[in-house]
N, CA, C and O atoms as a GROMACS GRO file, in nm:
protein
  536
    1UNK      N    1   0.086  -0.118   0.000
    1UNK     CA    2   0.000   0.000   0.000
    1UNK      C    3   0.090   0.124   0.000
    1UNK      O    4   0.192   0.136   0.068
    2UNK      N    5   0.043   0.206  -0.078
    2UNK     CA    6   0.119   0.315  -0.110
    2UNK      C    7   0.122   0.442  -0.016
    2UNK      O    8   0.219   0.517  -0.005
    3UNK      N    9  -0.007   0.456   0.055
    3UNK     CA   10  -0.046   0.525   0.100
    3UNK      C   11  -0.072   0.492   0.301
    3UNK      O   12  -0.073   0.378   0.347
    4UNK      N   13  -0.083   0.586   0.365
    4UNK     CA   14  -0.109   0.520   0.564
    4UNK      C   15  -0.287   0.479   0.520
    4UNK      O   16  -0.356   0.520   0.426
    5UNK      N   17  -0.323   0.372   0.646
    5UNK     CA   18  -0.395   0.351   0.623
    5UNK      C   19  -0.480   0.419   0.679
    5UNK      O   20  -0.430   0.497   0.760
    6UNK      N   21  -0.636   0.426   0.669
    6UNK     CA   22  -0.720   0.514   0.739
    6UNK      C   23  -0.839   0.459   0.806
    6UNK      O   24  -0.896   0.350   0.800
    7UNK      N   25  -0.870   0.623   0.904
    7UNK     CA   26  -0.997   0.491   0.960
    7UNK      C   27  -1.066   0.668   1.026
    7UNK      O   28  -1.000   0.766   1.063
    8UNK      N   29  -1.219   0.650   1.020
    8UNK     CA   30  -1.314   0.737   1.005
    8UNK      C   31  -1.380   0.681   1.114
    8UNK      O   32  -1.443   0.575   1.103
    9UNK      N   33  -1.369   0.769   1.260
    9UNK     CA   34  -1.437   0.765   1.367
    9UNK      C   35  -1.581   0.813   1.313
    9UNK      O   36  -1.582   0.894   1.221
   10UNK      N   37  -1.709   0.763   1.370
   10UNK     CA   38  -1.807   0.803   1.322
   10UNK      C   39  -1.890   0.892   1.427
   10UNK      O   40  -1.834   0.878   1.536
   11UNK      N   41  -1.971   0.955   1.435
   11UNK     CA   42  -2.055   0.983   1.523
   11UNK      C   43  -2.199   0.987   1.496
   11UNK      O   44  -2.239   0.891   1.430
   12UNK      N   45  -2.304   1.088   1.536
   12UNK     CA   46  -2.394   1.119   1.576
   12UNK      C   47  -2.480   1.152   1.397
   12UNK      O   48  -2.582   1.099   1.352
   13UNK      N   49  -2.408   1.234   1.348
   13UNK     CA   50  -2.423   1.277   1.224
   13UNK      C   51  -2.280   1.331   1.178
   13UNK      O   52  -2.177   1.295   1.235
   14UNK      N   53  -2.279   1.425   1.064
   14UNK     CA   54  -2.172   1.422   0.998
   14UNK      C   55  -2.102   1.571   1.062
   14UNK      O   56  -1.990   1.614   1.034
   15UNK      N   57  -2.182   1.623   1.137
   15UNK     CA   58  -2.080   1.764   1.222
   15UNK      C   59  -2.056   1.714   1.341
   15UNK      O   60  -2.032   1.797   1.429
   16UNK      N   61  -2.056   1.580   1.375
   16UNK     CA   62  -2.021   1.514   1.531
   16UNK      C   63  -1.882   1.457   1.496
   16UNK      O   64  -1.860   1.343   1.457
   17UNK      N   65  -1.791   1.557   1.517
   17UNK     CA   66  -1.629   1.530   1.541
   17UNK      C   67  -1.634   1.507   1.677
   17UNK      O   68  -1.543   1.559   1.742
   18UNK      N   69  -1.731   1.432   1.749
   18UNK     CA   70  -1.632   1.437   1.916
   18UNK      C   71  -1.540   1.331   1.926
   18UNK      O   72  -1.464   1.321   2.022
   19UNK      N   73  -1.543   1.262   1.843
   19UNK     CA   74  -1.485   1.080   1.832
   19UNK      C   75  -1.337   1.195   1.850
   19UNK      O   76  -1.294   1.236   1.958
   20UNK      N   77  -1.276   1.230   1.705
   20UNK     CA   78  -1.137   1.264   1.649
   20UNK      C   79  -1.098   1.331   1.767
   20UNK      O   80  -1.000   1.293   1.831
   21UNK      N   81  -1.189   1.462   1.814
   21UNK     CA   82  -1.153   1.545   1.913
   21UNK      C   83  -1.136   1.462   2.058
   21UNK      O   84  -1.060   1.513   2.141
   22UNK      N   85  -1.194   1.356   2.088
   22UNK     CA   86  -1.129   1.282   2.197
   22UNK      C   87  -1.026   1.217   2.198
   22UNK      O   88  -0.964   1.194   2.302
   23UNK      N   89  -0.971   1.158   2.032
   23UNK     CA   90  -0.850   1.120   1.990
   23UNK      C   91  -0.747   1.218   2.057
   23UNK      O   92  -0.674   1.178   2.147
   24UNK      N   93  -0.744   1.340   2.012
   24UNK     CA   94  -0.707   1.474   1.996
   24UNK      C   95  -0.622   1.531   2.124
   24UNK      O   96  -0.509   1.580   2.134
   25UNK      N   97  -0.719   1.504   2.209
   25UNK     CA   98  -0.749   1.537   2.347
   25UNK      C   99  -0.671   1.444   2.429
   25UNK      O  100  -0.637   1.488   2.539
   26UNK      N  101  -0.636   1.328   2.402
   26UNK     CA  102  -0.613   1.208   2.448
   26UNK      C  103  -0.709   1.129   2.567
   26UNK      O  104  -0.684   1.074   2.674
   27UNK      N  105  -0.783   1.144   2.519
   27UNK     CA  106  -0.921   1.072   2.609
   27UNK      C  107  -0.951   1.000   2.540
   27UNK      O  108  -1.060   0.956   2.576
   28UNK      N  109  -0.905   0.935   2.416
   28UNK     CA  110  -0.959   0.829   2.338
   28UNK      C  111  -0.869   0.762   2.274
   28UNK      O  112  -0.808   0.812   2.180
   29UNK      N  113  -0.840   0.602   2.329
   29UNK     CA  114  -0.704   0.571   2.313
   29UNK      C  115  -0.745   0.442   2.264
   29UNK      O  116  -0.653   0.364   2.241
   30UNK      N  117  -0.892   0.394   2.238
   30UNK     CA  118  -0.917   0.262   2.205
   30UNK      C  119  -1.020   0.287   2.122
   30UNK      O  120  -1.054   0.403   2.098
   31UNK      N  121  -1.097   0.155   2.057
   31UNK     CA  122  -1.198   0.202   1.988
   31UNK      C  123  -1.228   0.023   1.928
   31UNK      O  124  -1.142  -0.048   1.877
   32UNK      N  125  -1.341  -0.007   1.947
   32UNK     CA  126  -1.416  -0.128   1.942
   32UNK      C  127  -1.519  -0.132   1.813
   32UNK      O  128  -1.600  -0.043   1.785
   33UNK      N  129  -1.502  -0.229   1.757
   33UNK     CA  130  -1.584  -0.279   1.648
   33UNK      C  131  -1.633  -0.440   1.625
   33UNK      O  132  -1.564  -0.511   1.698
   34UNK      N  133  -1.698  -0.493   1.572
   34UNK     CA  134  -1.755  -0.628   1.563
   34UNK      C  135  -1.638  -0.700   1.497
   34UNK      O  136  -1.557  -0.643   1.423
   35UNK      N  137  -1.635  -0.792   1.519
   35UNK     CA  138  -1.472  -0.919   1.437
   35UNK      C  139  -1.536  -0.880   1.274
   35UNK      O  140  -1.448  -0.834   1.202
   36UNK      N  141  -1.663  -0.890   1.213
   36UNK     CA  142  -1.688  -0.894   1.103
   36UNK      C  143  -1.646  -0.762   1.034
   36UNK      O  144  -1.600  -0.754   0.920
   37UNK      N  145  -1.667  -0.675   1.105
   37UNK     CA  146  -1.648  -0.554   1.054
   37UNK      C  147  -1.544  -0.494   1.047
   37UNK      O  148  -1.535  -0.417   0.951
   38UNK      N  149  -1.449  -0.501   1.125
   38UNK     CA  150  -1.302  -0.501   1.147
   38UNK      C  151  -1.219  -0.514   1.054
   38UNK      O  152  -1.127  -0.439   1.022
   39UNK      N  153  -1.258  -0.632   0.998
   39UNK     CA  154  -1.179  -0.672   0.889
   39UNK      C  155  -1.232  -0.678   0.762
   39UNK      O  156  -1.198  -0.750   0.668
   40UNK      N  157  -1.388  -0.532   0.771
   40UNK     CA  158  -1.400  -0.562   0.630
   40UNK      C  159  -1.363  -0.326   0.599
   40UNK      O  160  -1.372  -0.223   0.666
   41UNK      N  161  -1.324  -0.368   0.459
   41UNK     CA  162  -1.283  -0.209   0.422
   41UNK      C  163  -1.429  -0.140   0.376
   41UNK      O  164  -1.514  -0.190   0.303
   42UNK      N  165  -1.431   0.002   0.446
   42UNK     CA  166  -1.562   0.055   0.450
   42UNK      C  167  -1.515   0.203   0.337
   42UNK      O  168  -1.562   0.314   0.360
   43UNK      N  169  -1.430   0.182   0.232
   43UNK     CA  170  -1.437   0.306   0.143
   43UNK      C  171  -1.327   0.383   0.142
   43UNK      O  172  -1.223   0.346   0.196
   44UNK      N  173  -1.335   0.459   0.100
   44UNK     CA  174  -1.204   0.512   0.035
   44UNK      C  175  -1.124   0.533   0.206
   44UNK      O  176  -1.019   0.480   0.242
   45UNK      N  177  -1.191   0.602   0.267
   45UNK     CA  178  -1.175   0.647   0.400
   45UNK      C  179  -1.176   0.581   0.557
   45UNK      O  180  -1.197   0.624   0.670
   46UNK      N  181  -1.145   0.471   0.505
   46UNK     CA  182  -1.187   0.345   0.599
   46UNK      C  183  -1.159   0.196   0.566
   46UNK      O  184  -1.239   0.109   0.531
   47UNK      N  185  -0.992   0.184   0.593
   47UNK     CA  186  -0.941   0.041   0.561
   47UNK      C  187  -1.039  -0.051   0.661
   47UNK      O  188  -1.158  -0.040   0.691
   48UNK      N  189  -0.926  -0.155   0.703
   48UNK     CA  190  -0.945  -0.266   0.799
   48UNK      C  191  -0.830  -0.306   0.824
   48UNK      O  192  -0.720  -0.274   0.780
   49UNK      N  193  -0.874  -0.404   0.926
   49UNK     CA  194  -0.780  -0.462   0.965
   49UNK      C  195  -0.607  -0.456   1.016
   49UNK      O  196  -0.502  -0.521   1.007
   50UNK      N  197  -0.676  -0.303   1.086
   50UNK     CA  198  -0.555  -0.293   1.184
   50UNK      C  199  -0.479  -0.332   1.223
   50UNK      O  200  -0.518  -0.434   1.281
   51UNK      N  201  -0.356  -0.317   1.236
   51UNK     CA  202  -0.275  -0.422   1.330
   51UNK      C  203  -0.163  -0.342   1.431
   51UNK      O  204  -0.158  -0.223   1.400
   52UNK      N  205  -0.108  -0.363   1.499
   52UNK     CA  206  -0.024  -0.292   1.580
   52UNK      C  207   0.112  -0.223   1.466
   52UNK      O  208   0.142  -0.267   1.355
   53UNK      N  209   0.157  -0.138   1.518
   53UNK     CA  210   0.241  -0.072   1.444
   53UNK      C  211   0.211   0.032   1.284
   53UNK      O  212   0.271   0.125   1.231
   54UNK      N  213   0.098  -0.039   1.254
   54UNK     CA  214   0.027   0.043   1.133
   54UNK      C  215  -0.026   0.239   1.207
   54UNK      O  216  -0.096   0.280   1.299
   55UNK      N  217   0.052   0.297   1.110
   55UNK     CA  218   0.026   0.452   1.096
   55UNK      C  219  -0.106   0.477   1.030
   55UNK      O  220  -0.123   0.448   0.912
   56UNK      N  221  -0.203   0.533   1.106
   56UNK     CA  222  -0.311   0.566   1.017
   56UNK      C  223  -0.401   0.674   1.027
   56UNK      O  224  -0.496   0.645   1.101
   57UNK      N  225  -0.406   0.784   0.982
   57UNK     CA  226  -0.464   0.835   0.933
   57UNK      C  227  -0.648   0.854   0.952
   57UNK      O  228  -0.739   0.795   0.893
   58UNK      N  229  -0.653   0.953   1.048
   58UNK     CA  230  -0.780   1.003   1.159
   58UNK      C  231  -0.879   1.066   1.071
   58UNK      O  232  -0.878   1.187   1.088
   59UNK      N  233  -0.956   1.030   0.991
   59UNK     CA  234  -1.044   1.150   0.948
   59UNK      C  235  -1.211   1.166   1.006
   59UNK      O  236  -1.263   1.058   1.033
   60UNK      N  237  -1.262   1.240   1.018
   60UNK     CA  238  -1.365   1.292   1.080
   60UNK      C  239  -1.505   1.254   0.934
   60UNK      O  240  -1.466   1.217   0.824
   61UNK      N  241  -1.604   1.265   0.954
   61UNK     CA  242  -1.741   1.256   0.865
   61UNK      C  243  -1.710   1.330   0.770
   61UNK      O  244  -1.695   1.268   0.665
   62UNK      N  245  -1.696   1.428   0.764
   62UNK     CA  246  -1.692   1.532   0.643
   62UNK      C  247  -1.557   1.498   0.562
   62UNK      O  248  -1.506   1.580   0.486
   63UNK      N  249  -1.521   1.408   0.579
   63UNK     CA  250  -1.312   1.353   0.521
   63UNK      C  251  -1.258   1.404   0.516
   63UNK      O  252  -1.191   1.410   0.413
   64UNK      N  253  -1.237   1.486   0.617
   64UNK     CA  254  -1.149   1.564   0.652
   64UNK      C  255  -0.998   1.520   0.735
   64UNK      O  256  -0.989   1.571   0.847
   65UNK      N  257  -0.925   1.463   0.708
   65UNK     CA  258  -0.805   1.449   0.784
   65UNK      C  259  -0.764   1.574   0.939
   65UNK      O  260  -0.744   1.695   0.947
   66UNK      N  261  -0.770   1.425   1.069
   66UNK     CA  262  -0.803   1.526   1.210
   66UNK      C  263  -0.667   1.519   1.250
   66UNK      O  264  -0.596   1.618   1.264
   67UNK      N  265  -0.634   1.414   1.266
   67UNK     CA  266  -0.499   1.363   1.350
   67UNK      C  267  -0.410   1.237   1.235
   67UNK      O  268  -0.441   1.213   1.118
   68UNK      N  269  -0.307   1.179   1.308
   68UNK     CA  270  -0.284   1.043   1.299
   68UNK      C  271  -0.224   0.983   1.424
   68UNK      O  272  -0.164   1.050   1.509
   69UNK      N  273  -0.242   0.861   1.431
   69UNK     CA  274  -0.246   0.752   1.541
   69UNK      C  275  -0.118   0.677   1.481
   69UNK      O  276  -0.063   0.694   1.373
   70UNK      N  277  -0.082   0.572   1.603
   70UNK     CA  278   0.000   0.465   1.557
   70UNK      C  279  -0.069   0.320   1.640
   70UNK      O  280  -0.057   0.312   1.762
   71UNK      N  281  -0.126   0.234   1.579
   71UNK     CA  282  -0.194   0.112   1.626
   71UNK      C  283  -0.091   0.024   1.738
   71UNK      O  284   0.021  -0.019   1.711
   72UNK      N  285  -0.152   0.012   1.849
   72UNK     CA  286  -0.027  -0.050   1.974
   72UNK      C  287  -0.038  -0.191   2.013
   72UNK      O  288   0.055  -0.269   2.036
   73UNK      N  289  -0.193  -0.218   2.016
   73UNK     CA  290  -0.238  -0.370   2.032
   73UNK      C  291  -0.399  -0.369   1.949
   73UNK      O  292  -0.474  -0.274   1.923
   74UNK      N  293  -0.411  -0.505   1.926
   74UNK     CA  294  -0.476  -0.585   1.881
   74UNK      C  295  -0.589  -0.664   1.943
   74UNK      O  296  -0.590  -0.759   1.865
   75UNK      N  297  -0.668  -0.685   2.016
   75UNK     CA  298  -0.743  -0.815   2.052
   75UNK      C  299  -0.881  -0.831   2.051
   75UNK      O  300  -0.947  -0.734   2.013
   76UNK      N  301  -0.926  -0.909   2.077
   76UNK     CA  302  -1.074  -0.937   2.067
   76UNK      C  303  -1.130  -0.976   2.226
   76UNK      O  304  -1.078  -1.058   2.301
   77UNK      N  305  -1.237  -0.901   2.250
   77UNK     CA  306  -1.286  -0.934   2.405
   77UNK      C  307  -1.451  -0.957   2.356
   77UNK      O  308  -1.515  -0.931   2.254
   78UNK      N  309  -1.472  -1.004   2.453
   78UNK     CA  310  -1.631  -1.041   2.496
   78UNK      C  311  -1.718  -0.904   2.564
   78UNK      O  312  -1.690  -0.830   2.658
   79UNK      N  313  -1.830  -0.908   2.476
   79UNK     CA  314  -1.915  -0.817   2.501
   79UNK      C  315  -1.915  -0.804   2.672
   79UNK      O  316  -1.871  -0.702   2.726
   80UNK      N  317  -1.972  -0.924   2.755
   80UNK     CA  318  -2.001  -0.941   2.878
   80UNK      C  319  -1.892  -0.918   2.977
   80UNK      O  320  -1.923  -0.906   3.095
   81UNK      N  321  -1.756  -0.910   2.938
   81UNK     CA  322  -1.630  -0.880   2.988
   81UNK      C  323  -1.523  -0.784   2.958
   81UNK      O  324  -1.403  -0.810   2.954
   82UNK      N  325  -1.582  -0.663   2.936
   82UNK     CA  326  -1.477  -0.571   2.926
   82UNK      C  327  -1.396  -0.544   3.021
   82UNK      O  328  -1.433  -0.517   3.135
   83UNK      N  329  -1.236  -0.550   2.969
   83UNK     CA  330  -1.149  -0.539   3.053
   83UNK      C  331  -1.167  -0.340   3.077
   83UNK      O  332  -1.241  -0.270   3.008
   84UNK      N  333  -1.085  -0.293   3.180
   84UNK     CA  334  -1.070  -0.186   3.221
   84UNK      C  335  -0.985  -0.085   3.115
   84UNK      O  336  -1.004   0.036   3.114
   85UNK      N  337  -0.934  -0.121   3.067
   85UNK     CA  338  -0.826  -0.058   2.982
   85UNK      C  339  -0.888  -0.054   2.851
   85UNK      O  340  -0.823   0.004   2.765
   86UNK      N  341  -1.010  -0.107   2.816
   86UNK     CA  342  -1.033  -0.090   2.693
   86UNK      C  343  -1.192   0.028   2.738
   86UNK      O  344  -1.234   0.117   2.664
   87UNK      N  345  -1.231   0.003   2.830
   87UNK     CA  346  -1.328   0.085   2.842
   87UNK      C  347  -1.302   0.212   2.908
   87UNK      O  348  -1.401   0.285   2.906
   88UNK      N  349  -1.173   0.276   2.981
   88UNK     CA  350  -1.116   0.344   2.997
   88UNK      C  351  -1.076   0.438   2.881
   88UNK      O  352  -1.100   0.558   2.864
   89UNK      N  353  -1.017   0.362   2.818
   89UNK     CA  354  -0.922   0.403   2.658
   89UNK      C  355  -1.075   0.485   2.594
   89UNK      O  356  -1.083   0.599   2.549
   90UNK      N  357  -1.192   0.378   2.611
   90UNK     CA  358  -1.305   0.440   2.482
   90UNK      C  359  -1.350   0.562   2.597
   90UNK      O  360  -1.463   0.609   2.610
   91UNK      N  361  -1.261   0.589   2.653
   91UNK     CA  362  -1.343   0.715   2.740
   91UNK      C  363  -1.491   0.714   2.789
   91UNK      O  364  -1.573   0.794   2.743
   92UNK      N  365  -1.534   0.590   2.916
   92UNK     CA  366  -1.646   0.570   2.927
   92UNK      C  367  -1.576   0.586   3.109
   92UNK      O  368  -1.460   0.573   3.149
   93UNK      N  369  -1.669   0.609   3.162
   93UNK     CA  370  -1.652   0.544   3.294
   93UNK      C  371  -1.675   0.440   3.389
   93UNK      O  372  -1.654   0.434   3.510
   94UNK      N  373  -1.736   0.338   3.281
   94UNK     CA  374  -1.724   0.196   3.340
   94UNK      C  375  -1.754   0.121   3.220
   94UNK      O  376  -1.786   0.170   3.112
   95UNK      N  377  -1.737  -0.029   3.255
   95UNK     CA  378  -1.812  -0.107   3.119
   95UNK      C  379  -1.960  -0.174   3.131
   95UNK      O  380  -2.001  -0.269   3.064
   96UNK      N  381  -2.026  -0.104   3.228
   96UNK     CA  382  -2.153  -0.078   3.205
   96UNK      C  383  -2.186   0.005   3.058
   96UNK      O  384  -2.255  -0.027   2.960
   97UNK      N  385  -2.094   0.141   3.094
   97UNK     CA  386  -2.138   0.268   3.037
   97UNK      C  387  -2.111   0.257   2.883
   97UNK      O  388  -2.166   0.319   2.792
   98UNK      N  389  -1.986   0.134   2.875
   98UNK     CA  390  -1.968   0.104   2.757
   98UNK      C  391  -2.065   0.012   2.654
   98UNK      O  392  -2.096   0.015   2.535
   99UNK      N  393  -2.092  -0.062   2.757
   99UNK     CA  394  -2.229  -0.176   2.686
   99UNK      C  395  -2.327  -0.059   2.627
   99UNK      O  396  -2.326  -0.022   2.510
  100UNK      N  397  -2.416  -0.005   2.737
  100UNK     CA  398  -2.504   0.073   2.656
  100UNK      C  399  -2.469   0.142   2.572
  100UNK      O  400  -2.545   0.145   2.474
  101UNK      N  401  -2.339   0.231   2.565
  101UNK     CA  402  -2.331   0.310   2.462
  101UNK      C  403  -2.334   0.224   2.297
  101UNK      O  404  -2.389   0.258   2.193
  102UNK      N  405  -2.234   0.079   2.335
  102UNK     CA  406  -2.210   0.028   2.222
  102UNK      C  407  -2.379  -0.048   2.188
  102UNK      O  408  -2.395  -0.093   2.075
  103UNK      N  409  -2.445  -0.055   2.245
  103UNK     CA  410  -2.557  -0.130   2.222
  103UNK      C  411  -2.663  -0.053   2.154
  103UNK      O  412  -2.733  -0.103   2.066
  104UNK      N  413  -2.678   0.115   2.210
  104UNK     CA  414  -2.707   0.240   2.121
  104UNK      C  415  -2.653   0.238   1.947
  104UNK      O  416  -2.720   0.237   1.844
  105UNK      N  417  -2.533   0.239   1.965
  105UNK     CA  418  -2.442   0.246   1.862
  105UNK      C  419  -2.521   0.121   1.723
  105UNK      O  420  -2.579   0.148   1.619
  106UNK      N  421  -2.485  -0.016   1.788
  106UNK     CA  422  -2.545  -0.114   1.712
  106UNK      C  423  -2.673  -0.188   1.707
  106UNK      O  424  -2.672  -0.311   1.709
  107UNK      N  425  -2.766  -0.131   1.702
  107UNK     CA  426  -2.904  -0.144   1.732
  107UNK      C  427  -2.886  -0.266   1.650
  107UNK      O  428  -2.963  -0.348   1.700
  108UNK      N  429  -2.855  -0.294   1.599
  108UNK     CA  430  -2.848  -0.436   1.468
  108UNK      C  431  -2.804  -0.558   1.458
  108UNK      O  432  -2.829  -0.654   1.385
  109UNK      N  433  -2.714  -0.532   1.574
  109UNK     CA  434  -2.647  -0.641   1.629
  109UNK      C  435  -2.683  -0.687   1.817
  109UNK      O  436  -2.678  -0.622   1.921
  110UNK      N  437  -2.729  -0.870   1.775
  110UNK     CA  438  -2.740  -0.906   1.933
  110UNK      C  439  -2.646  -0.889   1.979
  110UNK      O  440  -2.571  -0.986   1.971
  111UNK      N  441  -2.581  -0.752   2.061
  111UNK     CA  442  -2.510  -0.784   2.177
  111UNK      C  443  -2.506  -0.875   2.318
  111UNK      O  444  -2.546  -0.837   2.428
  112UNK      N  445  -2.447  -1.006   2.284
  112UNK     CA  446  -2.460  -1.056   2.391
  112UNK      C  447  -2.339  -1.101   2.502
  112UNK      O  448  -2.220  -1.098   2.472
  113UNK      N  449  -2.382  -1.136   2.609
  113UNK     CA  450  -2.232  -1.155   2.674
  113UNK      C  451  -2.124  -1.179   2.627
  113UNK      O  452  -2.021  -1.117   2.653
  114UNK      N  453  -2.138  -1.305   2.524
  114UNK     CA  454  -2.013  -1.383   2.453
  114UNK      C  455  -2.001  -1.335   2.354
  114UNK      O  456  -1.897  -1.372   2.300
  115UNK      N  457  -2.104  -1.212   2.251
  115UNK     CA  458  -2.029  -1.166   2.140
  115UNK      C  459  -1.883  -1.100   2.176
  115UNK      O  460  -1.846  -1.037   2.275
  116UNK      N  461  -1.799  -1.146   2.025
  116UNK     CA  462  -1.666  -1.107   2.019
  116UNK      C  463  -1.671  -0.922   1.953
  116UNK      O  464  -1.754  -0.863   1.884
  117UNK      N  465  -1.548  -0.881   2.010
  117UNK     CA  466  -1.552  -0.713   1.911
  117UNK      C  467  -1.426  -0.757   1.954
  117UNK      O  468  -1.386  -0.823   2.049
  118UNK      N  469  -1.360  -0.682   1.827
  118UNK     CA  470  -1.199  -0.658   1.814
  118UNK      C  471  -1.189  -0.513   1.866
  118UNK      O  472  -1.270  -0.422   1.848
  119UNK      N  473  -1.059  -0.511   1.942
  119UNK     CA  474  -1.042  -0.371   2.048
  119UNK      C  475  -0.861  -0.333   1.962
  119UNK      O  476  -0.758  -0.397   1.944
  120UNK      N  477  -0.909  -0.196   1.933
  120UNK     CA  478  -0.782  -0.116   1.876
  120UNK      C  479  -0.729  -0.017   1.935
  120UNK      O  480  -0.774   0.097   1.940
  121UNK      N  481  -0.604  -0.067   1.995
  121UNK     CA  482  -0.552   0.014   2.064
  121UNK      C  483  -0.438   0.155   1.993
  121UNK      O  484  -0.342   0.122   1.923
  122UNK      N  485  -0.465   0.299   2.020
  122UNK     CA  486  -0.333   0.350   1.963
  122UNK      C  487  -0.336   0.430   2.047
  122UNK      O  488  -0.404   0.443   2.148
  123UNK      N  489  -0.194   0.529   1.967
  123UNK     CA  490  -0.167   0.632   2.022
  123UNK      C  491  -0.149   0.773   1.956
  123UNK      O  492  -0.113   0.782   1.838
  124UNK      N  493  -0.172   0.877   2.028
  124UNK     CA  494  -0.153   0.994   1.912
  124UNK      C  495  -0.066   1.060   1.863
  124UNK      O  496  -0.016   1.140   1.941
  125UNK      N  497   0.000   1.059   1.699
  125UNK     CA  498   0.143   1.113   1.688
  125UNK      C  499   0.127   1.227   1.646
  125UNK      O  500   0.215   1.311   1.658
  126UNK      N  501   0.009   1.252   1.586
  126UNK     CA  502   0.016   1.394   1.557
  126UNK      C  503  -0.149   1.468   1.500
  126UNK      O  504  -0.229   1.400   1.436
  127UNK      N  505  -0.171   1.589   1.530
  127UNK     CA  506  -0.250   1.647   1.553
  127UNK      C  507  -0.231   1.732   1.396
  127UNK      O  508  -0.124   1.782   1.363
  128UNK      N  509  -0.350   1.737   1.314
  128UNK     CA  510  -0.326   1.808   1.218
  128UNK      C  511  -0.426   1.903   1.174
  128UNK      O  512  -0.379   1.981   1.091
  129UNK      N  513  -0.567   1.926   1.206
  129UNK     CA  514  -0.683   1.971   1.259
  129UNK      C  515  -0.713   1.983   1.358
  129UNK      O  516  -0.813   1.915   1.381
  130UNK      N  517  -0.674   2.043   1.451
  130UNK     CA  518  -0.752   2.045   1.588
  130UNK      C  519  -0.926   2.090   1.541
  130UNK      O  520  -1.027   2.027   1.572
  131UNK      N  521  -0.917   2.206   1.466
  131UNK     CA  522  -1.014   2.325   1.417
  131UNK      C  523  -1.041   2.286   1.294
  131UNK      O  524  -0.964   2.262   1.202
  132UNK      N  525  -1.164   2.281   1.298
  132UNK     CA  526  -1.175   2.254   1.110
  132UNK      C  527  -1.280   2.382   1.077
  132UNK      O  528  -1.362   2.414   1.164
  133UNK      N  529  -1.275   2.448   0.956
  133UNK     CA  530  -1.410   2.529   0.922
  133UNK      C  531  -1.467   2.465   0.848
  133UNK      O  532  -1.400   2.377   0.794
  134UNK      N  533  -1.633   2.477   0.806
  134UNK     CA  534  -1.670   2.398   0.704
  134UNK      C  535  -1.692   2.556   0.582
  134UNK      O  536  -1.728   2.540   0.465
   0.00000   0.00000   0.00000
């Protein structure tokens, strides 16, 4: 690949940068998705399949390039068992707070104890939008 890879925090609608801006901020150091989805590529703006050490490239709804990250770990946890560090990282204050949010999030999917989500861990190397105008 010629290019870093990328990945498009989503939100609320398409002027909901709070995802990037918690990147930003460093309050957002993880970020959870379904095993299926993980590894499938969602568009120009949205590889897959992360892996530790991969540089990639933060863009916000509007594709706008926010930040870039560097991917640190890899793993897959159980809906019913979130460890602390991953629900910490998604900036929640417990993994209660995380279930519902993610259960909001995927109305589509049975979240159940034993569903799997792959957990992406990074870090932030650089800030390239804090401010965006439209």
């Amino acid at each position: 690949m010629s290019r870093r890879k990328r990945l498009t925090f989503w939100g609320a609608d398409e002027n909901d940068d709070s995802l990037p801006r918690a990147v930003m901020d460093g309050r957002k150091t993880v970020t959870a998705d379904t095993v299926a989805e993980y590894y499938k590529p969602y568009g120009e703006y949205g590889d897959s399949g992360y892996g530790p050490g991969d540089i990639i490239e933060v863009y916000d709804l509007k594709q706008r390039l926010r930040c870039v990250i560097r991917a640190t770990k890899v793993y897959t946890i159980k809906f019913g068992d979130i460890p602390e560090e991953v629900w910490r990282g998604e900036a929640f204050s417990s993994a209660e707070e995380f279930r519902e949010v993610h259960i909001r999030c995927m109305p589509h999917e049975d979240l159940h104890d034993d569903f799997e989500l792959v957990t992406l861990h990074f870090e932030l190397l650089e800030i390239v939008a804090r401010e965006v105008n439209d």
